[in-house]
Structures are given as structure tokens and as C-alpha cells.
Residue, then its C-alpha position, 0 to 999 in steps of 0.5 A: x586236292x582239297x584246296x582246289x576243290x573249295x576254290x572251285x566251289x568259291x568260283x561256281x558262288x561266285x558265277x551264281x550271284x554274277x548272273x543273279x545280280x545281272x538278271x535282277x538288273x536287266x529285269x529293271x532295265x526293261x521295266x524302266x524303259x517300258x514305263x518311259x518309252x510309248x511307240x504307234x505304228x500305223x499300216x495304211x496299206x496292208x503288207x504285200x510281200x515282194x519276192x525281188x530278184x526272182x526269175x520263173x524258170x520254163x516248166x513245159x518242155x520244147x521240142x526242136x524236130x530237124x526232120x523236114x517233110x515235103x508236101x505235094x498236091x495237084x488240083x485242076x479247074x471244071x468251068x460251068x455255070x450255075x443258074x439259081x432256081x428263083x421262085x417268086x412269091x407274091x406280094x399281097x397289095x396293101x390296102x389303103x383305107x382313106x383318112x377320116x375325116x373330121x366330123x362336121x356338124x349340119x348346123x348350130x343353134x345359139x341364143x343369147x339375151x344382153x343389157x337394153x332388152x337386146x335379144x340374139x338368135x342365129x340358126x344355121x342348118x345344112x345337108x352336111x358333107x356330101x359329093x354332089x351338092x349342098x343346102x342350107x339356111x342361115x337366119x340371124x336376129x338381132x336388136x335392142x329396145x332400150x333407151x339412150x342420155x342424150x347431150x341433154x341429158x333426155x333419153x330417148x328410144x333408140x331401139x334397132x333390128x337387124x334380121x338375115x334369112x339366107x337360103x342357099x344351095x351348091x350342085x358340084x359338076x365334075x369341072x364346073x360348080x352351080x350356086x344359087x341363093x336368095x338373101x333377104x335382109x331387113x333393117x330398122x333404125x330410128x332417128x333418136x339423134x336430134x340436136x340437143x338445143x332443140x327444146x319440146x321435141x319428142x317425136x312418136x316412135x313412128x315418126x323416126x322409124x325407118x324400115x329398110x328391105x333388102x332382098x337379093x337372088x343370085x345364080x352362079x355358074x363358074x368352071x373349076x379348071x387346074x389347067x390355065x390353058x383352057x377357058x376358065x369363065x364365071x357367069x353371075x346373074x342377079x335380081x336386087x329389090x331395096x326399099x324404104x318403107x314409106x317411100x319407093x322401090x329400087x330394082x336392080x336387075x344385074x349381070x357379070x362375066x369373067x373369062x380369061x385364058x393362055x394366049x402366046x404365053x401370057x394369061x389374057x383375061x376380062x372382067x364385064x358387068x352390067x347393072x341396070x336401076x329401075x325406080x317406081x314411080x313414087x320416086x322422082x329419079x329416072x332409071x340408070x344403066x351402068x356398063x363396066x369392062x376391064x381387060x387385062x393380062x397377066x403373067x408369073x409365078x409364085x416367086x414374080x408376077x405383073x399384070x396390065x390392064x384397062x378399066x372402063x366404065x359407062x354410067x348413064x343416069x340423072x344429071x347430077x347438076x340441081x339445075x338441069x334435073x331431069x335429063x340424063x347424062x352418060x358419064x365415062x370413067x377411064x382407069x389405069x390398070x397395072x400391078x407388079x409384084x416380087x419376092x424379094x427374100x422368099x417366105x419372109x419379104x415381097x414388094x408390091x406396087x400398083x396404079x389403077x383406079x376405080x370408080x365407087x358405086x354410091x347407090x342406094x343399097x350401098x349407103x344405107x349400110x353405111x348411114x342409115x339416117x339419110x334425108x327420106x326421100x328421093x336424095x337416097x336413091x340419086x347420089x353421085x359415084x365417087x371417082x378415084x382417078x389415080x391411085x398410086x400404091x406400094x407394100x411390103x409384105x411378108x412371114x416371120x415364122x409360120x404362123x407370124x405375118x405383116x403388111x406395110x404400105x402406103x397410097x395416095x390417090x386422086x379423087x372427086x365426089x367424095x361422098x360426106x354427110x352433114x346433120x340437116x339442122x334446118x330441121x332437127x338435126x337427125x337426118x343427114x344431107x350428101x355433100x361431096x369434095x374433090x381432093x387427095x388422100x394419103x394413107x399409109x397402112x401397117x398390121x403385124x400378127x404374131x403368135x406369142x405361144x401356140x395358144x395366145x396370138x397378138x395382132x396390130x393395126x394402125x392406118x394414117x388418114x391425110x386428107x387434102x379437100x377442095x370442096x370441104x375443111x375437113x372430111x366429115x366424120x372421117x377419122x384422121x387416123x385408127x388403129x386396133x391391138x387384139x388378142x386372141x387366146x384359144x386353150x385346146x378348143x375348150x376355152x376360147x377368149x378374145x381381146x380387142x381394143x379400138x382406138x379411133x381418132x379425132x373426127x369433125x362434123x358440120x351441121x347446116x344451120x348455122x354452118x358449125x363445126x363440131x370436133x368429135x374427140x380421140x375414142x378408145x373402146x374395148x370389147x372382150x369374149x370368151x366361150x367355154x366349150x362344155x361338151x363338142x355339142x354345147x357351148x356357153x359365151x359372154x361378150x362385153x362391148x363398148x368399154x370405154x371411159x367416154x361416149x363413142x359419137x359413130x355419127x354427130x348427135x348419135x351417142x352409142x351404148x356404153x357398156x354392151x353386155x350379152x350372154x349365151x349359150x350355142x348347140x351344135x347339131 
């Protein structure tokens, strides 16, 4: 028994220091491999356990019923009607109150003052707004009294003045309207334009003065018929007094009437005048009669129209030949009248063509606006009419947009006496002579407007002038071509501006003694003006003309005024 039980306690020695020494060597292990080995692990997503291969089993129990129930009802139709009971309630009418209207001032006052002493006044006053009629008063002033360098490097006075009263008055009927006015106009020039070779002439004041009065009342009864199946008619009676002082009085009592109305479904209209010239005895000219009738039809609407009619006229005045003086003479003039028109893309092209005449009344009054340097005198008051025979004309025409628009075309027409002037150098050149030329005119015309913005507007213009004279080498002081490019710049009716550039091309001028030509060159001018509203009331505004880098020669030996400045200020009452 004894050696067993110390071999039993040799083996339990034995399994101690085995599981010592096996425990020392795992702790060893372990230490070894966490000091060699280094592991991250990274979660992108966070775990989400999943339950796979789970099925749900029913918690609510089903109820399977074998009874059936059998269901029975019975119902029938009443038929009847049925009337609503409406009731009406009453719709209260609208009012309509009328749209205002813009205020309208009853006139304006404005005052400016510019370079060569030239004053400006112009007053306008009226009634206002009103249903049964209207008056009113416009007067108008405007001069200078500087002087102007001449070729010859003299200055001379060329002082001007231009006044205008017109008083006016309209009476609205309820188809019919009745205007009247009376007009006088007075204009003062003084021949400063002498020939520059002419040496020691320095005339008085009063001596180159001319004085023109132009006085014209007119009484104008016409009908405002929407209907063109009744008789529209416009009836014109007037009286003209035109003088020069120093010299005779021109009275021209005339009368015109134009009527017209739907016959067999065309528009038959006629247009007559008639104009008497009576002159003073200081004048060496016997009085004149001149009739004129024009009958015509027309027919169409806004998409074609034609017209078709006859021009006459009857003038029987002094024998225009210098060696039959003294008898009068009746002189017919016969003139076609036909028009057609068409549109050829609506709003945006049309065509027009036309062959008519006319006869160009060069009377006293007429040509004193366009010359006022005649040779004193009886020549004034006994000057050819220049009679268009033919014109022959076609266009076209048209919108772009709204606001944007154009015109091209050409005409050639037949003429004879064409009216011309010359410098009368047998004396000092400052006056002119008529002298007249037979010939044909070819004129072609283009224009085009265009709004660049809602603010600025561009438009153009040129014509092209071929002349073919009989009677003359060139048509005197006439421009071979001219043309115009404007800007017009309006910022909310507060700032307004304009720009407007002129160009006008080479001309010719003859003077009588001895017989030389003189080539009046290629002119641009720039004009420009701007207004600034300061209030509704009150306005301030600067116009500056005549820019330009030569002298602009309106008629030979007249130089005009370079660099034109004048300033103001308005007021709206």
C-alpha cells in the first residue's frame, strides 16, 4: 500500500509541473504573436442582422361560415315631375366711368436768345379741351442782327426777321365742322450777298431791305360724314393781300369746292377752284384768272385701290412773250389722272404706281418763300407756271414691325418752264432774274425709319436728282442729289435730343455778266437739340445749327451763318 500511494503522489507532481510549464508556454505564445501581429477592421455600414429562411405564420384567425342566406326585396316606380322654384335676383347695372383723359394745356410760352444778336419768342394760347368749338392765337418771332465775312473777307449786315400772328377758331356741328382764321406774316431780308469783285459797294441798310406782308383770311365749311354714301363736300373761301414794300399790292380773292359721293358702286368725286389776281396800279401787270377742275373716281379698300381722273386748268393772264406785252393770254393745261395701288404682303409690302401732272402756280407769294432776293420790281409779281405735262411714278412701300417703316421709288416727269434764278451781275449781283428751261427729271427717292430701342429712333433719307434741260446747262442752284440721317432720342418725356445731319450735293449757279458758271461744292451741315423737362410746366432747351467744316452757299453769293447757337427755356400754361 505504501508504494502505491507514493507512486500516486510522484504522478500528481508530475501532472502539476506538466500543466505549469504548459501554461508558462501559452502565456509566451500569446505575448509573442500580439507583439508580431497588427489587424483593422473597418465597418462601412452598420451591422443589420438578417434573420434567413423565416416565414411569419397567421396570428388572426379565419372564419370559413358554410351557411348561405337568401336575400329578397321588392320595390316599384311613382312617375311625376318636379318644377324647382327659381327666384331671380337682380343684377345691379355696372357703372362705367369714362376714361380720363390726358391733361391739355391751353398754351405755352418760350423764349430763347442765340449767337448774331437773334432773339426768339413764340406764344400759343387756346380755349382747351371743349365739345363745341375752339380759339386760339399763335405768334411767332424770330431774327438776327449780326453781321456776315463775305468772299472778300468784308462783313457785311445780314440781319433777318420772321414774325407770324395767327388767329384761329373752330365751331363743331353735329356732321359738319366751320373753321376760320386770319394769318398774317411778315418777312424782312436784306441783300448782303453782292458779288465779291465788286470793289467801294457798301450800301445803306435801307437800300437792300425788302419788307414782305403776307396777310391771308380763310373761312372753311366742310361735312364729317362716316357714311360715303351721302355727299361729303368741302367749301374754302379766302382773301390774300402780299405786298413788297416800296413797290405794289397783290390781291388774290380766291374760292375752292370739293364734293364727291357713291354712284353705281364706284366713289365719283371733283375737286374745282378758282383764284383771281388783282394788282394796283404801281404795278405794270394786268390782273389774272385761274380755273381748275379735276373730276375723278375712285374705288377699293384697304387691301387695293385705283382712281381715275382728269385734271384741267385754264389761266388767263399777261402774254408771257416780252414782245407782245401787254395782252392777255388764256393758257390750257390738260393733265392725266390715274393711280393704282395694291398690297402685295399685308402691313409689311404695298406698290404703287401713278401717271398724272400738274401745273405749279409760280406766283408772287409762292416764290418770295423760296427766293426772297428777286429783282424789285414788276418780275415778281408776273412769272411763268411751270407745267408738268407727265409724270410717270411707282414705289414701294411698307412696315417692319410696328413702329419701323420705308419708302422707295422713282419718277420721271416732263416739264416746261421750269423756274431757275440767276445773280443779276449787271448790277451787283445781289438780286436775282427768273429764267426758265424745258426738260425732264428723273428722281428716285429712298427713306427708312427705324426704332433702334423704345427710346432712340434712326431715320434716313436720300433722293437722286437727274436733270435733262433744254434751255439751260445745269438747273441752277439745284442740287444734283441730297440726303438726311436723324436721331431722335426721347428718355421718358423727361430728356428729349435730336440729331440731325444734312447733306447736300454739288449745285451750279450762273451769273449774267459775263455769263460764268460757278460750282457751288459738296455741303454737310449738323444740326443738334436737346430739351430737358424740368417739371410738366417748365422746360429748358439748346439748339445748335449749322455745324459744319465749309460755308453753306443756299443761293450764290449768300454764305449762310456757321455755327448757329440759341438757348431757352419754355413754360406750359
Amino acid at each position: 500500500m505504501v508504494p502505491n500511494n507514493q507512486m500516486m503522489k510522484k504522478m500528481k507532481g508530475k501532472y502539476y509541473i506538466m500543466a505549469v510549464v504548459m501554461l508558462i508556454t501559452a502565456t509566451a505564445a500569446a505575448q509573442t504573436e500580439d507583439e508580431n501581429i497588427k489587424r483593422t477592421v473597418t465597418l462601412y455600414n452598420p451591422y443589420k442582422p438578417t434573420l434567413h429562411e423565416a416565414v411569419k405564420r397567421t396570428l388572426l384567425p379565419s372564419d370559413d361560415d358554410t351557411t348561405t342566406v337568401d336575400i329578397r326585396f321588392s320595390y316599384d316606380f311613382t312617375p311625376g315631375s318636379f318644377v324647382p322654384e327659381y327666384e331671380i335676383s337682380p343684377i345691379k347695372s355696372a357703372v362705367l366711368s369714362p376714361e380720363p383723359l390726358p391733361d391739355l394745356k391751353k398754351g405755352y410760352v418760350s423764349l430763347g436768345l442765340g449767337n448774331y444778336l437773334s432773339p426768339f419768342v413764340e406764344v400759343s394760347i387756346s380755349n382747351g379741351r371743349s365739345n363745341t368749338g375752339a380759339v386760339g392765337l399763335f405768334t411767332r418771332t424770330y431774327g438776327s442782327a449780326g453781321r456776315i465775312e463775305l468772299e472778300n473777307d468784308r462783313k457785311v449786315y445780314a440781319g433777318f426777321l420772321d414774325n407770324q400772328a395767327l388767329l384761329y377758331g373752330k365751331k363743331y356741328f353735329r356732321r359738319s365742322r366751320l373753321d376760320s382764321d386770319i394769318d398774317f406774316r411778315h418777312m424782312t431780308r436784306h441783300a448782303y450777298g453782292y458779288n465779291p469783285d465788286v470793289d467801294g459797294y457798301d450800301p445803306d441798310k435801307k437800300d437792300i431791305r425788302s419788307l414782305y406782308y403776307d396777310v391771308t383770311g380763310k373761312v372753311r365749311y366742310f361735312t364729317m360724314e362716316p357714311d360715303s354714301s351721302d355727299l361729303n363736300w368741302d367749301a374754302s373761301l379766302k382773301y390774300n393781300f402780299f405786298t413788297r414794300q416800296g413797290e405794289g399790292q397783290q390781291h388774290n380773292p380766291g374760292l375752292s369746292v370739293s364734293a364727291g359721293t357713291n354712284m353705281f358702286g364706284l366713289y365719283a368725286g371733283v375737286d374745282a377752284g378758282y383764284d383771281m389776281y388783282i394788282f394796283s396800279k404801281a404795278l405794270d401787270t394786268k390782273s389774272r384768272h385761274l380755273v381748275t377742275l379735276a373730276p375723278y373716281i375712285t374705288k377699293g379698300n384697304d387691301e387695293w385701290r385705283f382712281r381715275f381722273g382728269l385734271k384741267v386748268a385754264a389761266d388767263a393772264k399777261e402774254n408771257h412773250d416780252p414782245f407782245v406785252g401787254g395782252v392777255r393770254k388764256l393758257y390750257m393745261f390738260f393733265y392725266p389722272d390715274a393711280m393704282f395701288t395694291f398690297r402685295i404682303i399685308p402691313k409689311y409690302l404695298r406698290f404703287t404706281a401713278a401717271i398724272d401732272g400738274f401745273m405749279e402756280n409760280n406766283q408772287a407769294r409762292n416764290t418770295a418763300y423760296v427766293n426772297p432776293w428777286m429783282l424789285p420790281g414788276d418780275t415778281l409779281y408776273n412769272l411763268r407756271s411751270t407745267d408738268n405735262e407727265l409724270r410717270i411714278s411707282a414705289g414701294l412701300s411698307g412696315t417692319m414691325n410696328v413702329n419701323a417703316s420705308y419708302s422707295f421709288g422713282a419718277s420721271y416727269t416732263l416739264f416746261k418752264d421750269l423756274l431757275l434764278f440767276m445773280n443779276d451781275t449787271i448790277g451787283y449781283g445781289n438780286y436775282f432774274v427768273p429764267v426758265y428751261s424745258d426738260g425732264s427729271l428723273l428722281k428716285i427717292h429712298g427713306e427708312v425709319s427705324v426704332p433702334l430701342n423704345p427710346q432712340l429712333t434712326l431715320s434716313l433719307l436720300g433722293n437722286y436728282y437727274g436733270y435733262n434741260l433744254s434751255g439751260q446747262e445745269y438747273a441752277w442752284h439745284k442740287p444734283e442729289w441730297d440726303g438726311s440721317l436723324k436721331a431722335a432720342y426721347n428718355l421718358r418725356n423727361k430728356i428729349i435730343a435730336s440729331v440731325d445731319l444734312t447733306l447736300t450735293g454739288t449745285r451750279y449757279a450762273r451769273v449774267m455778266a459775263p455769263g460764268e458758271t460757278i460750282k457751288l461744292p459738296f455741303h454737310p451741315n449738323l444740326n443738334m437739340g436737346i430739351e430737358y423737362r424740368y417739371t410738366p410746366e417748365i422746360s429748358f432747351w439748346v439748339k445748335c445749327n449749322n455745324i459744319s467744316y465749309n460755308r453753306y452757299f443756299e443761293w450764290n453769293y449768300y454764305p449762310s451763318r456757321n455755327l448757329m447757337f440759341i438757348g431757352g427755356i419754355s413754360y406750359s400754361l
